[in-house]
C-alpha positions in Angstrom: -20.9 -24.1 -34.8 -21.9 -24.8 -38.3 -25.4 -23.3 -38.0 -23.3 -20.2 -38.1 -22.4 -20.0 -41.7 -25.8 -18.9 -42.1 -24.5 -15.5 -40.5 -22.6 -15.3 -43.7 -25.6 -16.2 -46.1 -28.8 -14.5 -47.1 -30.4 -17.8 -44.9 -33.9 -18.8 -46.6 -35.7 -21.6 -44.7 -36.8 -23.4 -47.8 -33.8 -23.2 -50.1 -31.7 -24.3 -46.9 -28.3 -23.4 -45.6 -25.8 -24.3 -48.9 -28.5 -23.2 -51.4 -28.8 -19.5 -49.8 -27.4 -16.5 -51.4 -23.6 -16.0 -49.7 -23.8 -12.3 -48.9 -20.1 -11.8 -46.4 -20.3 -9.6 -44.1 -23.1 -8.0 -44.8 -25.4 -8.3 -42.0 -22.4 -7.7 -39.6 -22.1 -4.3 -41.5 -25.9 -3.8 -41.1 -26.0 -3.9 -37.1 -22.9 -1.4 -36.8 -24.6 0.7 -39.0 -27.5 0.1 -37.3 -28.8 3.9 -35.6 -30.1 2.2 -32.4 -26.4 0.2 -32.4 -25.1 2.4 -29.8 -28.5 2.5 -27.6 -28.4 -1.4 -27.5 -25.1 -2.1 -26.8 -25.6 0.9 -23.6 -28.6 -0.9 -22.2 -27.2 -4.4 -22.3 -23.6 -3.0 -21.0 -25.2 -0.9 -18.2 -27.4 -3.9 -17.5 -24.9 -6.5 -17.2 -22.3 -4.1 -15.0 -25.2 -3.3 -12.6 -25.9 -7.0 -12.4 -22.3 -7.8 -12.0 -21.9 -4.9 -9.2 -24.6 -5.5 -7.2 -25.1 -9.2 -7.9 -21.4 -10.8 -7.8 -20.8 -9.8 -4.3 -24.6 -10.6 -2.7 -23.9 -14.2 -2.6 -20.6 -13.6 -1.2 -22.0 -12.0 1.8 -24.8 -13.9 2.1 -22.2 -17.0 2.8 -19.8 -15.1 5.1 -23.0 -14.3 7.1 -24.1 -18.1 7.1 -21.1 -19.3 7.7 -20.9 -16.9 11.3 -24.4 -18.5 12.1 -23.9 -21.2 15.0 -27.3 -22.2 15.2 -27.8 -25.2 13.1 -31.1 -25.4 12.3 -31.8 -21.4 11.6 -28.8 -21.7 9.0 -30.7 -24.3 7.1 -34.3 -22.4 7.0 -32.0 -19.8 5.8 -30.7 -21.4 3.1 -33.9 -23.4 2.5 -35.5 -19.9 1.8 -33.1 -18.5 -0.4 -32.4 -21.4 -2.8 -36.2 -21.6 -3.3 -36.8 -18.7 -5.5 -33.9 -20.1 -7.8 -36.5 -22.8 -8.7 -39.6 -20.4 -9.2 -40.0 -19.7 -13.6 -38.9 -16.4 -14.6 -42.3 -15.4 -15.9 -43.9 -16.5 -12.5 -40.7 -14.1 -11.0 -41.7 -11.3 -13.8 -45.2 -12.1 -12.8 -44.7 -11.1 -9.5 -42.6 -8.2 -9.4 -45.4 -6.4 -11.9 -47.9 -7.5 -9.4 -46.1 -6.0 -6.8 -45.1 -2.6 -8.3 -48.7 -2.3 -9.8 -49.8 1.5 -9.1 -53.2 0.3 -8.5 -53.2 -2.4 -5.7 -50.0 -3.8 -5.7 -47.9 -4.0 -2.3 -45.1 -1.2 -3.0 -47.6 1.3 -3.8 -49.6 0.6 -0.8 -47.2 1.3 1.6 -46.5 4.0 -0.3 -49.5 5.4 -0.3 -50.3 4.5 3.5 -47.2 7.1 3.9 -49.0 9.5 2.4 -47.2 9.5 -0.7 -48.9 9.4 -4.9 -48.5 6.0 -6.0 -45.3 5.4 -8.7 -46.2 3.3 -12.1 -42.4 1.8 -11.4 -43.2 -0.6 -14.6 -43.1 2.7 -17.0 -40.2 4.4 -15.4 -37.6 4.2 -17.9 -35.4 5.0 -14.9 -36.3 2.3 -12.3 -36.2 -0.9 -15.0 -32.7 -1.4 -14.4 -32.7 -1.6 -10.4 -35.9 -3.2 -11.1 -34.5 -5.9 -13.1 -30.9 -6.7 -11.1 -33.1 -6.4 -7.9 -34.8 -9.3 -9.0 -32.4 -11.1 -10.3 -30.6 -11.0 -6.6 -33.6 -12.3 -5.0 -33.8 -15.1 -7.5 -30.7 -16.2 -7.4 -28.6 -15.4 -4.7 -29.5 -18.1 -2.5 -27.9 -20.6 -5.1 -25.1 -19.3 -5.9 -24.2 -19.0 -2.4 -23.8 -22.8 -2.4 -20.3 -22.1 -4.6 -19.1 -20.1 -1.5 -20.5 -22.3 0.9 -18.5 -25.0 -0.4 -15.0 -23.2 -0.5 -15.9 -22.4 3.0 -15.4 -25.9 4.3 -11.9 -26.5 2.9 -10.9 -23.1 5.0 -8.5 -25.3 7.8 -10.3 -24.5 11.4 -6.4 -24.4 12.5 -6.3 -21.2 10.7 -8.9 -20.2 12.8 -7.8 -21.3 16.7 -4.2 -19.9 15.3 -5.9 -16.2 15.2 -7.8 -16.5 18.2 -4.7 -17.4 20.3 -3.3 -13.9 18.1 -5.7 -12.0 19.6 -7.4 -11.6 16.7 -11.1 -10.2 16.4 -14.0 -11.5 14.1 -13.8 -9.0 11.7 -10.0 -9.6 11.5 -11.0 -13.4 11.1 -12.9 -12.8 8.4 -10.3 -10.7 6.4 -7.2 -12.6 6.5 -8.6 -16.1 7.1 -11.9 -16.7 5.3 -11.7 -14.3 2.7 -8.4 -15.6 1.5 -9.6 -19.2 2.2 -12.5 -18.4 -0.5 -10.3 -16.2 -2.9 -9.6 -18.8 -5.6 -13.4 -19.4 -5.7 -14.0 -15.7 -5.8 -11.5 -15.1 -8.6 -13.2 -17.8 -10.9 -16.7 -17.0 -10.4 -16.1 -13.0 -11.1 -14.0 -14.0 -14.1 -16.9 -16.1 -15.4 -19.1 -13.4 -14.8 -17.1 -10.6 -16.5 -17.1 -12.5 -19.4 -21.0 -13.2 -19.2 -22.2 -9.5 -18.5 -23.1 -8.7 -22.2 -25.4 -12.2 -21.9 -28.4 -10.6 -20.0 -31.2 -12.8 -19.8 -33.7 -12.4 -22.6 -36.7 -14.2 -20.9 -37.0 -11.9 -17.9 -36.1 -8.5 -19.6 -38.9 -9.2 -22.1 -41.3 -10.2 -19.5 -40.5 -6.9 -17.7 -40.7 -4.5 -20.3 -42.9 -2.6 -22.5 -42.6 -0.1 -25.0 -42.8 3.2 -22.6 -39.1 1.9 -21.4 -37.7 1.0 -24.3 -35.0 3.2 -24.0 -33.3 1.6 -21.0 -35.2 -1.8 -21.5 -34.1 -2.6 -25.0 -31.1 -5.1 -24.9 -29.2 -7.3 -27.9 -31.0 -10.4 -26.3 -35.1 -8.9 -27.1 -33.5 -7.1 -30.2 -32.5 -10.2 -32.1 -35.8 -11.9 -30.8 -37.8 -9.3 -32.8 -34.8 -9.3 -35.6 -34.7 -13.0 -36.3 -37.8 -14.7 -34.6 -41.2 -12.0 -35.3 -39.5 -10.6 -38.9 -37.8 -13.8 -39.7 -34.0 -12.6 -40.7 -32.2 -15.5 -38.9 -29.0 -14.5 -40.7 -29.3 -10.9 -39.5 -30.0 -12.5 -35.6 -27.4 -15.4 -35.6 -24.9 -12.4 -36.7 -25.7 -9.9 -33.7 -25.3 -13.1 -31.3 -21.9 -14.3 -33.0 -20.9 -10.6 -32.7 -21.3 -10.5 -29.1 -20.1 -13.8 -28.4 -16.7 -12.4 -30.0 -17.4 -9.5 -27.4 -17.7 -11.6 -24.8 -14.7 -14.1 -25.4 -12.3 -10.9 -25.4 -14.0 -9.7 -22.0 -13.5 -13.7 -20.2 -9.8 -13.9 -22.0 -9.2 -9.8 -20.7 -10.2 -10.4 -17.6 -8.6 -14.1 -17.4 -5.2 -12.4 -18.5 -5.3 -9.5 -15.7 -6.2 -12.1 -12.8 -3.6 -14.5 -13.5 -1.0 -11.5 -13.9 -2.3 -10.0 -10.7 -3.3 -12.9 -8.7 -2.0 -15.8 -10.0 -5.0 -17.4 -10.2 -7.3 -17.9 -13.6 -9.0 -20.3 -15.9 -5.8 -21.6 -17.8 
């Protein structure tokens, strides 16, 4: 928290933090006036909400359908299988995804191909980044954040259960008013934890992933401020885009926090 004075101070490494120049608000006035401002803050927002669509309720499912599985030992090679790619590096994940998507000799484009279709260059697509990305991230981590679920699962009392089969009461309608509402507190946390995270894309993958053919969608705050304050050096100008959008995100987590314990009675404080 103190490093962050230097958000307010023309920061020089050699003069140090009290002997810089104090300069207010002045590089919080630079990135709002900033003319690829609005481009940035799009391609992290539409980032993050894609991510959060598609990748809040994967694990979800992927634990309701466990959870149905009665054979013991398939359940675990299932899980064993999708926790491991949690544990690979992102640029071994980035790695692989260009190797796959290569338009000369990677897997996609030779099935492609066998089809009888022209091989895609998917990696200069300015279009397919983001699926390519929240894809990706899915397959990287949806296997560990299943555990959460997984967990919540076990509290849900089997009573519950042999009380809706002696209703009459199919699977499906199991699965709505037993286990889903058995899970909800769980669910509630996690997606309020995740609203307030969508503007906090990873940097590591997105930078691995993209190039300058795909800036426009591929450019996010995260790779912005690494060029900003780490290749040109303005540290004050980079620790005052971050602070910005930690402010961001602190009104999304308290927004979101407010309307679930209003509507569900259930939230973070």
């Amino acid at each position: 928290m103190f490093g962050l004075v230097i958000t307010f101070k023309n920061y020089n490494l050699f003069r140090g933090v009290w002997e810089s120049d104090w300069v207010g608000f002045k590089y919080y006035r630079m990135f709002l006036e900033n003319p690829d401002f609005l481009l940035l803050m799009k391609n992290t927002f539409l980032l993050g909400i894609m991510n959060l669509a598609l990748g809040f309720p994967a694990p979800i499912i992927l634990a309701l359908l466990l959870n149905e599985v009665r054979k013991a030992a398939f359940k675990r090679f299932v899980q064993t299988v999708s926790y491991l790619p949690h544990f690979i590096s992102n640029v071994i994940v980035a790695s692989m995804v260009i190797m796959f998507l290569s338009p000369t000799g990677g897997l996609i484009n030779e099935l492609i191909t066998a089809l009888g279709f022209e091989p895609i260059n998917f990696m200069n697509e300015p279009g397919m980044f983001r699926w390519i990305y929240v894809l990706s991230e899915i397959w990287q981590h949806i296997g560990w954040e299943t555990i959460i679920y997984l967990a919540a699962l076990t509290a849900v009392d089997p009573q519950l259960y042999e009380a809706a089969s002696i209703d009459g009461a199919s699977r499906m309608r199991k699965l709505w008013h037993v286990t889903l509402p058995g899970i909800s507190f769980a669910i509630v946390i996690t997606l309020i934890l995740n609203i307030g995270s969508v503007l906090e894309i990873g940097f590591e993958k997105v930078f691995l992933l993209q190039n300058p053919a795909i800036y426009e969608t591929a450019d996010i705050i995260s790779t912005y401020v690494y060029r900003i304050g780490m290749e040109q050096g303005n540290f004050s100008y980079g620790a005052a885009i971050d602070l910005f959008m930690g402010i961001i995100s602190l009104i999304f987590i308290y927004t979101a926090n407010f309307v679930s314990r209003r509507v569900s009675e259930t939230s973070l404080w």
